[in-house]
N, C-alpha and C positions, 0 to 999 in steps of 0.2 A: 504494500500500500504506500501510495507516496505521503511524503511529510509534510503537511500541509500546518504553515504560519498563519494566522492573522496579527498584524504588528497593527495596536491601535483599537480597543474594544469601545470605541466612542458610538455615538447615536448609529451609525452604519456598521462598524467592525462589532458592535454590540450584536446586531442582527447577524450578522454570519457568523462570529463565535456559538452563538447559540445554537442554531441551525445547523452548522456541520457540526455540533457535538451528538446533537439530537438524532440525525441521521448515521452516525457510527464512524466518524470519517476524523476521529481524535487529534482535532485541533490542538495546534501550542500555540497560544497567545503569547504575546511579547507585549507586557502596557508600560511605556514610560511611565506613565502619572502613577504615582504612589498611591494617594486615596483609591482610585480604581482598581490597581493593582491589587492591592489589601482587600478589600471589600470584597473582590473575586477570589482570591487564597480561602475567604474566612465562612462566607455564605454563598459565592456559588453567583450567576448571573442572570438575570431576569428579565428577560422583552417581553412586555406589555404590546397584548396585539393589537390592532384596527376596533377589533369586534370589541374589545373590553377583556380580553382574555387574558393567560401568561403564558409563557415558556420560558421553561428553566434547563438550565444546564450547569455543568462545574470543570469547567477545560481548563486542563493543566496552564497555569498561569505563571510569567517569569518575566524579570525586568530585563532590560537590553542587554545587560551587560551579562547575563547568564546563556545570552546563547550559546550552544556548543554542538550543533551537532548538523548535517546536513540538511539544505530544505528544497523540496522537487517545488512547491508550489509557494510563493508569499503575495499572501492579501493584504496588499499596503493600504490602511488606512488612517493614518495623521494625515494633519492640518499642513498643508501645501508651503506654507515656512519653515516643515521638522522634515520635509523630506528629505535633504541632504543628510542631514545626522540622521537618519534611521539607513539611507543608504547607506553610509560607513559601516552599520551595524550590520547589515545583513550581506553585504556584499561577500564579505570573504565565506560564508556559509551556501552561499548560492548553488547547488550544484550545477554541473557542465551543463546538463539538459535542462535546469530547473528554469522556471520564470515568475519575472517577479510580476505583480497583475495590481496597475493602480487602479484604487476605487474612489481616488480622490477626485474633487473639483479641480480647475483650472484644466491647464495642459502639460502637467510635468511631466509625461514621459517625452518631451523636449530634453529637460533635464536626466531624466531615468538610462535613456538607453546609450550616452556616450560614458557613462560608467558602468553599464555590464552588458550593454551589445544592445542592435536595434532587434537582432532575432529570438532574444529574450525578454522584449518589453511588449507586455501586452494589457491595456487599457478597458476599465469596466464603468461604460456610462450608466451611471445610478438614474432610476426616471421615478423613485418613493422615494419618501423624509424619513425622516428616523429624530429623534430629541433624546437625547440626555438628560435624565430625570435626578440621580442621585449616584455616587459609587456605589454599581452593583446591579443598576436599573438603568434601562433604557426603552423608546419606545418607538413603536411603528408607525408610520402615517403616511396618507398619501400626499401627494405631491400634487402642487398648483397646476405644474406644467399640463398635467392630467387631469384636470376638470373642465374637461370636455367629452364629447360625444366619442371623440378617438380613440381605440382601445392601444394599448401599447403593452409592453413586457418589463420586467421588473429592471432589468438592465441588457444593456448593449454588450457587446464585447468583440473589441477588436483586435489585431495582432500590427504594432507599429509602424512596422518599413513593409507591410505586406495586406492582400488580400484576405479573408478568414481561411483559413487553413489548419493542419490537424491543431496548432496552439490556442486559436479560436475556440474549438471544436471540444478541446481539453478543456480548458477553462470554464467553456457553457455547460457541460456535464457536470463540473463542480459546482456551479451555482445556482444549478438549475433546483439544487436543494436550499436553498433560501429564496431565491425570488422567480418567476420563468424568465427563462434568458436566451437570449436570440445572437446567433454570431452577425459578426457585421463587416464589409470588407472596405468600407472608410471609415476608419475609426477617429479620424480627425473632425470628419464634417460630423461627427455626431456630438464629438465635444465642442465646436463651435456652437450649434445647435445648443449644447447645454450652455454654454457660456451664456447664450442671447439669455436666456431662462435667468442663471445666477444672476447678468451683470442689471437688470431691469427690475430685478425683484432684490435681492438681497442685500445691497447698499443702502437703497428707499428706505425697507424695512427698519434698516439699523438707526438712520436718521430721522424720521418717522415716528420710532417707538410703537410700531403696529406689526399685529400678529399678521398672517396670510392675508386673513377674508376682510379684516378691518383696512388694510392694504388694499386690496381692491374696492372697495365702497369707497374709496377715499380720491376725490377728483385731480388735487393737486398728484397725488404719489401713481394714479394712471398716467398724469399728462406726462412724467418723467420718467416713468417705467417704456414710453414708448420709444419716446428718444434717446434713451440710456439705448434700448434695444437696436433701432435704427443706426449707431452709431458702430455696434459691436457688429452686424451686416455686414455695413459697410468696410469692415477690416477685415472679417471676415471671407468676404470678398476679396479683399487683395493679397490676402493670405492663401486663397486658390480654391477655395471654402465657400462657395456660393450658397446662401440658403434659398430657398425656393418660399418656403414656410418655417415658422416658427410655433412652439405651442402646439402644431396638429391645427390649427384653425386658420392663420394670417398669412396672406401670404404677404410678399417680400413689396408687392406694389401699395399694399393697402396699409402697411406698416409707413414705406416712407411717406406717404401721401399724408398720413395721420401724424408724423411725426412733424412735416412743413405744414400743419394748419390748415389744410386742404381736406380735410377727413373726419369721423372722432369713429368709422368702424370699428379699429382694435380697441379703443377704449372704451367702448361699447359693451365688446366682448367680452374684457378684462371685469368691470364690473357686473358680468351678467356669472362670472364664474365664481364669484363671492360667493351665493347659497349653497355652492357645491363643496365649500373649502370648512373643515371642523373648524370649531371655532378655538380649540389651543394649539392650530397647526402654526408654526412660526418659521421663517427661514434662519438657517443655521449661524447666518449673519447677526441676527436679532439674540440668539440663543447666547451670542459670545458676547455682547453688548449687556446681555440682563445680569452675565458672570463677572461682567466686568475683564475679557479675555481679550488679546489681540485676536482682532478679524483678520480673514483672507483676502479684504478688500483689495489688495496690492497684484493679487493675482486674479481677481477678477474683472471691475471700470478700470483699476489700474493696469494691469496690461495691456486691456483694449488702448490707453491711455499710448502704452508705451510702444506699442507695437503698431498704429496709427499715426505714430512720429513717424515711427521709420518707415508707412509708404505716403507720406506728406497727405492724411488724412484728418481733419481739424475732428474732435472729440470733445467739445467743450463742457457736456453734462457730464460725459464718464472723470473729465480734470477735475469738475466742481463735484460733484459724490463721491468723489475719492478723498478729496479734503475735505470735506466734510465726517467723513466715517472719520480719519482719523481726529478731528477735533472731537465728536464724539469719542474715542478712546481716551486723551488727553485728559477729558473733561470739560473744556473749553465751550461746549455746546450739549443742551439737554435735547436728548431725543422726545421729538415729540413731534406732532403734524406742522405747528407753527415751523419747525426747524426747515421742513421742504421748502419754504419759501425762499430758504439763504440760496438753493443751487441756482435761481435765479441771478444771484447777485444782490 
């Protein structure tokens, strides 16, 4: 049987620690965080499902520095600022054949695969939330992007420098015991795709101080959630990444249309998907803000931000919601709806 890691038991690695324990497939977690760590040693780890349910499991759990021993498969999922340092960690345990499989946001297997190969870096687009409840708890939920009529699979999964192929193929059998998973053979347009999703919704969120659905009933945080999106398109675009649609609903003409004032369709849509959204669903932006935690903002508006320089694409909502999130970390700025008003200037 291969040796299957999850490094990182947070709102997502929580879900799959669980799940391949439950299914026999004897995960080693690897948690930096001490309290999590602990908490899983002493009672064992708990997802809280959709329905109001649990599932419990108790996978051998160990901090970084106790790896030791070979890994065929690693579910990386930290926060898109630790993945360097967890690369250190798991690199020299990697075996020949083994791949490492990010679950994270952003686009790091940019970063991933020039320290352990592009034919060992294979990408798992998440399309469910998950929240961080307590060390020990975590929960399930669905996801915004998916309140709509569209039906989608729990996650994407692609293989880096290639088509889906047998490492696709590998990886979707593994996960197809936590969420249904689907191989995919652009694995980049489908994290672009999530990007539009993150960078539109999860910065708002943080400076805002609103959950999902209160998010979308909210006129100011639609009009910037469109143009936040509109902007990440358009890099996306020049990145080779064309989206056609976003969300399963919008397409690519009625987004920019909507974003130059010519339109209010997608925001239309945006709040018509409010009734569809729990009302403690939050994005994981919001979740780091109410802990008072650094956000991934930098790798979300922010690299639209960054990567929009480099094909001389102006970004001017993803510049101002990026500094903003961080004046929010700061403390400099209280989240709240009034704050939406400052990305205006």
């Amino acid at each position: 049987m291969s040796r299957l890691v999850v490094y990182g038991a947070g709102a997502i690695g929580g879900q799959i620690a669980v799940r391949f324990a439950n299914a026999g497939l004897d995960p080693l977690v690897v948690e930096p965080w001490d309290a999590q760590r602990e908490a899983i040693q002493a009672r064992g780890l708990t997802m809280q499902t959709e329905g109001g349910g649990e599932e419990h499991a108790a996978p051998v759990t160990i901090a970084p520095h106790e790896l030791a021993e070979q890994v065929d498969l690693l579910f990386l999922c930290v926060k898109s600022y630790d993945t360097m340092e967890a690369l250190a960690v798991v690199k020299p345990w990697l075996a020949d054949d083994g791949l490492l499989i990010s679950m994270q946001n952003s686009i790091n297997e940019e970063w991933i695969a020039p320290e352990i190969g592009a034919e060992r870096t294979v990408g798992g687009v998440i399309l469910v939330n998950g929240s961080f409840l307590e060390p020990g708890r975590v929960q399930a939920s669905g996801s915004v992007s998916r309140a709509s009529s569209t039906t989608l699979p729990g996650v994407y999964v692609g293989e880096y420098d290639a088509p889906a192929g047998s490492n696709a193929r590998r990886v979707t059998d593994v996960l197809a015991n936590v969420w249904p998973a689907e191989p995919v053979d652009d694995l980049l347009h489908e994290r672009w795709s999530k990007m539009v999703n993150n960078t539109m919704l999860n910065p708002v969120s943080a400076v805002g101080g609103m959950r999902s659905a209160e998010l979308l009933a909210n006129a100011d945080a639609r009009r910037i959630a469109v143009r936040l999106a509109a902007e990440t398109m358009r890099v996306a675009g020049a990145e080779g990444h064309p989206l056609a649609r976003i969300m399963g609903d919008y397409d690519a003409a009625d987004v920019y249309a909507n974003a130059a004032g010519e339109s209010d369709v997608v925001e239309r849509g945006l709040a018509a998907r409010a009734a569809n959204v729990g009302p403690g669903a939050m994005t994981s932006m919001y979740q780091d803000v109410r802990r008072a935690r650094k956000t991934e903002v930098d790798y979300f508006s922010g690299l639209v931000s960054r990567k929009g320089a480099v094909h001389g694409i102006a970004t001017p909502y993803c510049d101002a919601i990026t500094a903003l999130v961080h004046r929010v970390e700061s403390g400099d700025v209280t989240p709240s709806a009034a704050s939406l008003r400052l990305v205006d200037g």
